[in-house]
N, CA, C and O atoms as a CHARMM CRD file, in Angstrom:
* protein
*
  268
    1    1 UNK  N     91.11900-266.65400  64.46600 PROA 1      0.00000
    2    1 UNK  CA    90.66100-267.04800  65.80100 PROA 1      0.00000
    3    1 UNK  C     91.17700-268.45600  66.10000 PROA 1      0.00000
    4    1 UNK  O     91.22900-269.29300  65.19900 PROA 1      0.00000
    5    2 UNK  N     91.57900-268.74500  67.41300 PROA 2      0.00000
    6    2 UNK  CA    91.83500-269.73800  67.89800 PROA 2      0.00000
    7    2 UNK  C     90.80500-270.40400  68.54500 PROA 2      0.00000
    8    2 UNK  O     89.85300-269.83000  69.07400 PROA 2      0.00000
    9    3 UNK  N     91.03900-272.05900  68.50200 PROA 3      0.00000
   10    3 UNK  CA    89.86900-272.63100  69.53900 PROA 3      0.00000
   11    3 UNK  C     90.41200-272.55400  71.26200 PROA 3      0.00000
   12    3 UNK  O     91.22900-271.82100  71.81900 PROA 3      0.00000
   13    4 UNK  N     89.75900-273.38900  71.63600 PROA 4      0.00000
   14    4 UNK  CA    90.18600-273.27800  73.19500 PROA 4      0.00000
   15    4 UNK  C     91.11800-274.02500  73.88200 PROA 4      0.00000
   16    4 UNK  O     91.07400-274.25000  75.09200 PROA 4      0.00000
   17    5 UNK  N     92.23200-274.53200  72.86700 PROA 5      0.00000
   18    5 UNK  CA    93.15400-274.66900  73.04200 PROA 5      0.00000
   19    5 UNK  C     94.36200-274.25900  72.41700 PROA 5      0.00000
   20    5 UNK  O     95.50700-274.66800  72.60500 PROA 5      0.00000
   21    6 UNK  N     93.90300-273.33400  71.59600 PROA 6      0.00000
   22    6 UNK  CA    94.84200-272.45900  71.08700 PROA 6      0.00000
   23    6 UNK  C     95.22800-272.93100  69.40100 PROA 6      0.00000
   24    6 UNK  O     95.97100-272.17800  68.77100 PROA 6      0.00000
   25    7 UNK  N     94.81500-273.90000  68.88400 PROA 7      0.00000
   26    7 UNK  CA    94.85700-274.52200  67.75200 PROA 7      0.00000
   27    7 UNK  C     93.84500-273.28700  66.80400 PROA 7      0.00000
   28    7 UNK  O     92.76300-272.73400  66.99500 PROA 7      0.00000
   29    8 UNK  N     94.76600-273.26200  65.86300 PROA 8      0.00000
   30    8 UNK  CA    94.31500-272.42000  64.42500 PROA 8      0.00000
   31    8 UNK  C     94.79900-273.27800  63.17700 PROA 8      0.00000
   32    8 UNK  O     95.72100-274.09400  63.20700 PROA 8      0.00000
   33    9 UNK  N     94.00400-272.94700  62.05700 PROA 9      0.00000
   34    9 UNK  CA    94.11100-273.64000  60.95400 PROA 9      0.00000
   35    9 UNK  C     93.08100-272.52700  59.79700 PROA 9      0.00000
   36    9 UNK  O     91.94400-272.06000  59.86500 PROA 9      0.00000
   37   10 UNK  N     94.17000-272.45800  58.82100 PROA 10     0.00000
   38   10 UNK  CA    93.84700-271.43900  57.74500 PROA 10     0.00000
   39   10 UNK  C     94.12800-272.36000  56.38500 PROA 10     0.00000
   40   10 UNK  O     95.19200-272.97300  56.30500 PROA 10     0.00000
   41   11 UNK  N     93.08100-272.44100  55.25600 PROA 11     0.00000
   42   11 UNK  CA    93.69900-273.28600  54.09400 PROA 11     0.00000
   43   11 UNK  C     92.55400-272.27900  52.94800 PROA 11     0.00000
   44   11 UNK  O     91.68500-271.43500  53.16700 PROA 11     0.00000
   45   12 UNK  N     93.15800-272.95500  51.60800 PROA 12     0.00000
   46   12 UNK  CA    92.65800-272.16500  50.48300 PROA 12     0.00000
   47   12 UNK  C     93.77500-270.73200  50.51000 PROA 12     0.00000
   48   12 UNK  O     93.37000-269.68300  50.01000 PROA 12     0.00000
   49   13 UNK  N     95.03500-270.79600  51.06600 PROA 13     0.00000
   50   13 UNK  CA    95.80900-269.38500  50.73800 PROA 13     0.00000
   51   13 UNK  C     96.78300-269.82200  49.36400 PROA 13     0.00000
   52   13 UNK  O     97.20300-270.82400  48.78400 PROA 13     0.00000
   53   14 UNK  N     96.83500-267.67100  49.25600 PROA 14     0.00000
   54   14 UNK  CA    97.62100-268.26300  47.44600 PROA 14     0.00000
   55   14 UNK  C     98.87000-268.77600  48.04700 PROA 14     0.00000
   56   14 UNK  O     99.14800-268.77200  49.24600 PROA 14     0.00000
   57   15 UNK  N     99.50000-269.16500  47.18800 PROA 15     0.00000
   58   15 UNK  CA   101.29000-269.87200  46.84500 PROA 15     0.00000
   59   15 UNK  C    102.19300-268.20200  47.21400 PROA 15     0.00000
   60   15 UNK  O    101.94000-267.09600  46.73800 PROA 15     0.00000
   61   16 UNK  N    103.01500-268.49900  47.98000 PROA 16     0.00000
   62   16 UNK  CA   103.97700-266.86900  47.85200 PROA 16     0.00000
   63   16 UNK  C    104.45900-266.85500  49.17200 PROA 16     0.00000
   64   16 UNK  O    104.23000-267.83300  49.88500 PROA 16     0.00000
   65   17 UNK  N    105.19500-265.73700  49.67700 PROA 17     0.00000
   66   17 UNK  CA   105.27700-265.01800  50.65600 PROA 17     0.00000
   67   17 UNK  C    103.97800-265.07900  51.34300 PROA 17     0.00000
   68   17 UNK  O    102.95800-264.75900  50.73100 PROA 17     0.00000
   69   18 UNK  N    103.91800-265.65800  53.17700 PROA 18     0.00000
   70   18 UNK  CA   102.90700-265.32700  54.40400 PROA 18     0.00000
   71   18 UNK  C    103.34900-265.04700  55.24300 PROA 18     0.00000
   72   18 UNK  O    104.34900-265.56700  55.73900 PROA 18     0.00000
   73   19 UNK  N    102.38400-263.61900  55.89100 PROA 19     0.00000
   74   19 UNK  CA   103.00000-263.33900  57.05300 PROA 19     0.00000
   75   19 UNK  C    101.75200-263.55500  57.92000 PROA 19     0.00000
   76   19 UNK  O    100.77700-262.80900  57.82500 PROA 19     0.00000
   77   20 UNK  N    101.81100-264.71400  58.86500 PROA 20     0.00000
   78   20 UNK  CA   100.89100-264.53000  60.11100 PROA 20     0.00000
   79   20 UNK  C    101.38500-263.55800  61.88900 PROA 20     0.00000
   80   20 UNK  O    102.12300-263.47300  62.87000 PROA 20     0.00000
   81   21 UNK  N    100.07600-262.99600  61.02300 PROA 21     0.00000
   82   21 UNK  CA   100.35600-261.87700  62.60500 PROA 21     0.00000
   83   21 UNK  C     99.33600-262.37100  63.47400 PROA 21     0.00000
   84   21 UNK  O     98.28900-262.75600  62.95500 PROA 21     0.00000
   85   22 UNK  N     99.49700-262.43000  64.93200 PROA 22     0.00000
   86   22 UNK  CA    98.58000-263.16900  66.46300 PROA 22     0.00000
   87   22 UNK  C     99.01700-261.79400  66.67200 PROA 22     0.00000
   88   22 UNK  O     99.92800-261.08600  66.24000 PROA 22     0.00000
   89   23 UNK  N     97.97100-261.65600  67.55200 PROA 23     0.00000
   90   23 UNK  CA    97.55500-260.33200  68.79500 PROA 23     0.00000
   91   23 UNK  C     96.37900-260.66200  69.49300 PROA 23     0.00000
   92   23 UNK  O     95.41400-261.14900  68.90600 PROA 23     0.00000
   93   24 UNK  N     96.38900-260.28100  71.52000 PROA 24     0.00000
   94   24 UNK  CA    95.74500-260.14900  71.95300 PROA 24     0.00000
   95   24 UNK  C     95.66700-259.51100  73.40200 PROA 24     0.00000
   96   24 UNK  O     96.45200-259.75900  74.31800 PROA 24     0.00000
   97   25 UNK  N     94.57800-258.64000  73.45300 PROA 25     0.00000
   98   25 UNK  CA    94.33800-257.43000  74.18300 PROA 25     0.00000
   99   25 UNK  C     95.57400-257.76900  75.80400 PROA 25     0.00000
  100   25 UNK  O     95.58100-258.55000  76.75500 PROA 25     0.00000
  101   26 UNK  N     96.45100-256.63000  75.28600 PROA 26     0.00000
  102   26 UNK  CA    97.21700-256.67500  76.22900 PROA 26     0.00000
  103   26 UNK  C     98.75700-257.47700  76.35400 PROA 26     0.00000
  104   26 UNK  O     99.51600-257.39800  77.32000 PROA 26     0.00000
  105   27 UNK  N     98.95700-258.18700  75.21600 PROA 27     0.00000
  106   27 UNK  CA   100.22900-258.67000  75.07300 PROA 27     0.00000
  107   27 UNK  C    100.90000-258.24300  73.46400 PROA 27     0.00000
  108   27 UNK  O    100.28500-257.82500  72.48300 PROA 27     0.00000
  109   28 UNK  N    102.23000-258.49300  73.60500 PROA 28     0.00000
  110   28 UNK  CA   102.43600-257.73000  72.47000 PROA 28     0.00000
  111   28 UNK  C    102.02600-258.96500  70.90400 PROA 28     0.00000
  112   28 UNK  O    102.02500-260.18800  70.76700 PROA 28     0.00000
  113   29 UNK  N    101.77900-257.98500  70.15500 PROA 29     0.00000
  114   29 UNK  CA   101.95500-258.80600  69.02100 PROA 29     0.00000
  115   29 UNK  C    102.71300-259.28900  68.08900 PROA 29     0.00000
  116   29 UNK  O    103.76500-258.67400  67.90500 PROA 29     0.00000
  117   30 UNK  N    102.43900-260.52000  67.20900 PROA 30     0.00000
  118   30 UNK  CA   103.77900-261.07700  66.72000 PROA 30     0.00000
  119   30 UNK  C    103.76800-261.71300  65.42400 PROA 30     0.00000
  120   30 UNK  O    102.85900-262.51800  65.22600 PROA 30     0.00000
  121   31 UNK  N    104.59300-261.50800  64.51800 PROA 31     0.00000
  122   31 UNK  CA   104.32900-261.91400  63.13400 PROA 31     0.00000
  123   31 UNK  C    105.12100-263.01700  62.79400 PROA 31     0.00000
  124   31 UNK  O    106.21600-262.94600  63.35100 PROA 31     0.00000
  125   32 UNK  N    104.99200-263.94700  62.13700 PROA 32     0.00000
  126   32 UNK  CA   105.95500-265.11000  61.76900 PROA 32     0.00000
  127   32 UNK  C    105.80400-265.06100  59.76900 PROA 32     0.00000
  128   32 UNK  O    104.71900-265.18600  59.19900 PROA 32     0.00000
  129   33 UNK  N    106.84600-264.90300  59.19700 PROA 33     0.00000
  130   33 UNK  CA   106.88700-264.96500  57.69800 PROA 33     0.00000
  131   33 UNK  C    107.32500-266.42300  57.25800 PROA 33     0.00000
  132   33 UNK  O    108.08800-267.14800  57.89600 PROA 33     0.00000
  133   34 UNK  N    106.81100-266.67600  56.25300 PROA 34     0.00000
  134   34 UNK  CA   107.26100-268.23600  55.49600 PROA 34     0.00000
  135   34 UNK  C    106.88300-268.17200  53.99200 PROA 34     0.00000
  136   34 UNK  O    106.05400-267.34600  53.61000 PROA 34     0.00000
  137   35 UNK  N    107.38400-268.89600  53.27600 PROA 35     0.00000
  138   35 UNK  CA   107.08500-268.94500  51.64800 PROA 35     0.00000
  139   35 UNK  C    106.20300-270.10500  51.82200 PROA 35     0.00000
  140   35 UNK  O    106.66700-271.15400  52.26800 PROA 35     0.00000
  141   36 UNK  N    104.47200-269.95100  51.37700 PROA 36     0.00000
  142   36 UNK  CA   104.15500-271.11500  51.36800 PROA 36     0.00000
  143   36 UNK  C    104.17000-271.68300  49.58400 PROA 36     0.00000
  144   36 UNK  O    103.91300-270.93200  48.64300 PROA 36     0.00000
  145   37 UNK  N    104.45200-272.83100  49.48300 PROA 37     0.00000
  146   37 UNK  CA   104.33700-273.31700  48.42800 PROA 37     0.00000
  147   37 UNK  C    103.17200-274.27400  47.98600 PROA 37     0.00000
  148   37 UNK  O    102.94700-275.06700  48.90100 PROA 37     0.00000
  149   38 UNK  N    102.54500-274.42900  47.15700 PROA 38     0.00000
  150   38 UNK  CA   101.61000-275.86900  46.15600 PROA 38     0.00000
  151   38 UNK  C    102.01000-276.72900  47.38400 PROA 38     0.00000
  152   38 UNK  O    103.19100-276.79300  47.72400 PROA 38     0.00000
  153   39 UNK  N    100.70000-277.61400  48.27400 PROA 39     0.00000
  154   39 UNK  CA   100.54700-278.59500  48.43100 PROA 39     0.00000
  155   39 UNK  C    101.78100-278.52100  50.01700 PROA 39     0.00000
  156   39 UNK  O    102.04800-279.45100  50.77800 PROA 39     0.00000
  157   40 UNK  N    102.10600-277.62000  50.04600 PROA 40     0.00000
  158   40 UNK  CA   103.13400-277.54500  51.36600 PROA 40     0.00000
  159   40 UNK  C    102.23500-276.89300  52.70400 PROA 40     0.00000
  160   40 UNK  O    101.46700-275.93600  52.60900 PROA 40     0.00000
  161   41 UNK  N    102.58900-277.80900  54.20900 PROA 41     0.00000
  162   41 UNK  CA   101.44700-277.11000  55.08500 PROA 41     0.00000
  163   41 UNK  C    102.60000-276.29100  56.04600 PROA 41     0.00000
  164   41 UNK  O    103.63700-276.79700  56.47600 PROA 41     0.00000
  165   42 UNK  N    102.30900-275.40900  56.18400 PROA 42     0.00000
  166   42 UNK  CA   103.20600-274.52800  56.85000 PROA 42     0.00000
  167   42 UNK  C    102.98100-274.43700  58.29000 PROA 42     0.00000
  168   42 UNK  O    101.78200-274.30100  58.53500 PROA 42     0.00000
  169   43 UNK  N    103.78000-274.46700  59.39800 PROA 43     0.00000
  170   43 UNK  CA   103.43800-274.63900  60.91500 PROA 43     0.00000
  171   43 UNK  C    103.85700-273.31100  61.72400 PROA 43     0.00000
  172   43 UNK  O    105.08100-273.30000  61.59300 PROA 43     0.00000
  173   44 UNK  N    103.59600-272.49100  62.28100 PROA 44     0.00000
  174   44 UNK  CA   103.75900-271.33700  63.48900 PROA 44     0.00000
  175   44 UNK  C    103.40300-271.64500  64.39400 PROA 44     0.00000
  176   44 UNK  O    102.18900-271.79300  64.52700 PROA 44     0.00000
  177   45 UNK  N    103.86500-271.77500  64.95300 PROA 45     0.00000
  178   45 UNK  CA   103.74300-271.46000  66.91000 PROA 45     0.00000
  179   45 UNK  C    103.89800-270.24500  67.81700 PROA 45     0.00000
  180   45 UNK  O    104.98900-269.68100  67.73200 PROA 45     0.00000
  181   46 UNK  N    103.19600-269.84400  68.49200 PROA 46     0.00000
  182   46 UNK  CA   103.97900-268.52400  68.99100 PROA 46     0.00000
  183   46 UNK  C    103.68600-268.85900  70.64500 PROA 46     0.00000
  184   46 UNK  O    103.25100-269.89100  71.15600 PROA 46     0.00000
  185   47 UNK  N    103.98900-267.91100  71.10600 PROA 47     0.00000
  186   47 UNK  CA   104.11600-267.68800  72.79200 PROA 47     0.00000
  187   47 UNK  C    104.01700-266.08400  73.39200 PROA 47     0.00000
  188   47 UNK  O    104.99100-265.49700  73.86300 PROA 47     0.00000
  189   48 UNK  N    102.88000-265.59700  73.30000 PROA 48     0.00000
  190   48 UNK  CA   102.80400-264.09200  73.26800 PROA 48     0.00000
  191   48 UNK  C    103.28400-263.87000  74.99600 PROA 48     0.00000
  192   48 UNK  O    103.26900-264.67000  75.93200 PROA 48     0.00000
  193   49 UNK  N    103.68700-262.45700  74.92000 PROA 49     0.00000
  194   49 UNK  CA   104.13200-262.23100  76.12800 PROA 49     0.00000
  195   49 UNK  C    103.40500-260.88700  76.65000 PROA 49     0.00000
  196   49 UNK  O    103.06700-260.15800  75.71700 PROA 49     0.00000
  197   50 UNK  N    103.11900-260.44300  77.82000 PROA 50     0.00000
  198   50 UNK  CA   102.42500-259.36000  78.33000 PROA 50     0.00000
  199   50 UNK  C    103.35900-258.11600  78.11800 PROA 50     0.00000
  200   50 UNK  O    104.58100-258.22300  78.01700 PROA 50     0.00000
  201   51 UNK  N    102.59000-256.77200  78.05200 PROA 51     0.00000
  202   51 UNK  CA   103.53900-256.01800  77.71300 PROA 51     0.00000
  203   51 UNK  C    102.51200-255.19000  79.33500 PROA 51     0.00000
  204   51 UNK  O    101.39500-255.27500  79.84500 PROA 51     0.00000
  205   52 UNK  N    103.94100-254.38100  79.57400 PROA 52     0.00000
  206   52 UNK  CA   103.51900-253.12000  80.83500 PROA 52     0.00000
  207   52 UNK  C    102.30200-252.27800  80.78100 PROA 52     0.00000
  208   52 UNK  O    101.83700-251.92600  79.69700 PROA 52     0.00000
  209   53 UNK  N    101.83000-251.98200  81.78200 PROA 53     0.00000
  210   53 UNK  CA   100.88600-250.99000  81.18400 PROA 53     0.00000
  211   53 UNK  C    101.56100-249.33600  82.07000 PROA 53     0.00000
  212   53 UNK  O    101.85700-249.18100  83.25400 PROA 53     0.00000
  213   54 UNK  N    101.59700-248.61900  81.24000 PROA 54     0.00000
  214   54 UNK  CA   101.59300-247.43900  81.82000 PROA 54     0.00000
  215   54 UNK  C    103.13100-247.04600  82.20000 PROA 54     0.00000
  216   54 UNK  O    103.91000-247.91600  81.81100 PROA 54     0.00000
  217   55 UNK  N    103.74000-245.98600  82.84300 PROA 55     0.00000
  218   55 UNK  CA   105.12700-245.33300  83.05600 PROA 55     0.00000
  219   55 UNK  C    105.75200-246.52900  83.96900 PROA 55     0.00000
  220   55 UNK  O    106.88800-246.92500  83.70900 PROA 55     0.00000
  221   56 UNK  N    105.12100-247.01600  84.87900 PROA 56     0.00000
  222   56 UNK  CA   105.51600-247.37100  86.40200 PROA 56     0.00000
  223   56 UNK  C    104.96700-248.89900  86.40400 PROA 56     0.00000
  224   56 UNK  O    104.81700-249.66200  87.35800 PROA 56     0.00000
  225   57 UNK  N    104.79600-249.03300  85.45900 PROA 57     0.00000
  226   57 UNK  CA   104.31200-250.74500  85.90700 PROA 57     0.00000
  227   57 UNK  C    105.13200-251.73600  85.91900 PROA 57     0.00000
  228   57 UNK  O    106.04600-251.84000  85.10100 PROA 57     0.00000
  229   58 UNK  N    104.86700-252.69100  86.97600 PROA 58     0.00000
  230   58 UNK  CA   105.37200-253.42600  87.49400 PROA 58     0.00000
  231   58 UNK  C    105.06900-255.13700  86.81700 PROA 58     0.00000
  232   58 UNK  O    103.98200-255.62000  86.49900 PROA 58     0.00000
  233   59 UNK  N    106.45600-255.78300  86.75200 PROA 59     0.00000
  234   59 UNK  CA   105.89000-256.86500  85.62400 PROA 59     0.00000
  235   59 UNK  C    104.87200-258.04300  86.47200 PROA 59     0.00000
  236   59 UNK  O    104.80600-258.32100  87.66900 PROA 59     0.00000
  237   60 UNK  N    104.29100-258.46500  85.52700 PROA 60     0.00000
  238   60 UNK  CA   103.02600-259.15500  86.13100 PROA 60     0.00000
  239   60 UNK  C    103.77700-260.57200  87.26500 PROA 60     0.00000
  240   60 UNK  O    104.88000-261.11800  87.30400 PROA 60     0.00000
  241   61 UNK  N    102.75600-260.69000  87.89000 PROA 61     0.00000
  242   61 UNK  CA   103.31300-261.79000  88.70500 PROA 61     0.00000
  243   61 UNK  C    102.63300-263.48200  88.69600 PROA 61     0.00000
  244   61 UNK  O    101.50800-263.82500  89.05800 PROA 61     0.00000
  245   62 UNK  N    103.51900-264.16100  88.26600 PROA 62     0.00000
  246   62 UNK  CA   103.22400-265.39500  88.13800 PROA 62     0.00000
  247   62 UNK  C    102.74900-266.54500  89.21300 PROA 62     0.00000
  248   62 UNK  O    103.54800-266.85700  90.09500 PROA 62     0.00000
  249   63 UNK  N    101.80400-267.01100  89.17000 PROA 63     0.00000
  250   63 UNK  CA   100.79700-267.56200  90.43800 PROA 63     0.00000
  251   63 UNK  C    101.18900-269.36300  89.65200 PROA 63     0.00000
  252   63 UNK  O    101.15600-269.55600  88.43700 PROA 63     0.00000
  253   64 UNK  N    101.47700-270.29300  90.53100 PROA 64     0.00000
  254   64 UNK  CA   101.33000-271.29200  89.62600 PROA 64     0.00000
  255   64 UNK  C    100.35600-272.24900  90.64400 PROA 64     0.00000
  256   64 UNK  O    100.45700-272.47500  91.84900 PROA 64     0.00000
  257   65 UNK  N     99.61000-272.59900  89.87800 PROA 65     0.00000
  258   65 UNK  CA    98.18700-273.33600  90.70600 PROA 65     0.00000
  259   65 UNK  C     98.21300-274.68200  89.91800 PROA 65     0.00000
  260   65 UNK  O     98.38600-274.93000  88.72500 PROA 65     0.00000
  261   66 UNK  N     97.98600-275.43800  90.97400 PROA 66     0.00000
  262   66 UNK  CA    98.24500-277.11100  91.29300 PROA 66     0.00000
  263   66 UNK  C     96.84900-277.40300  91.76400 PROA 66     0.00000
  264   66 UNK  O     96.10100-276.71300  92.45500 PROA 66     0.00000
  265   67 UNK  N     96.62600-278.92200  91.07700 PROA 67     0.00000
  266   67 UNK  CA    95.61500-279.39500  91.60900 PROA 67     0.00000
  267   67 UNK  C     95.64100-280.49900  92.35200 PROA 67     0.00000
  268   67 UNK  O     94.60300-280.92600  92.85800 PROA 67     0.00000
């Protein structure tokens, strides 16, 4: 889970091969792999994107609101 700005933080994982997978209702999901090592902090970022819904859908439309 993320906070409300989108910041996550996971510690206590073993040493090896990680794969972090993000998903959420309605965009596609996305995995990022890294070797974490002893004492090394590992960083992901992602940028999920909306996926269509249905045969005929039309891609979403972007509103940009100013204050």
């Amino acid at each position: 889970m993320t906070d409300g700005t989108g910041e996550y933080a996971a510690t206590g994982l073993p040493e090896g091969r990680l794969s972090i997978v993000v998903s959420a209702p309605g965009l596609h999901p996305m995995v990022h792999q890294t070797l974490l090592q002893n004492g090394m902090t590992a960083r992901a970022d992602f940028a999920l994107h909306g996926r269509p819904q249905g045969r005929h859908a039309k891609p979403a439309q972007v509103i940009n609101a100013q204050s």
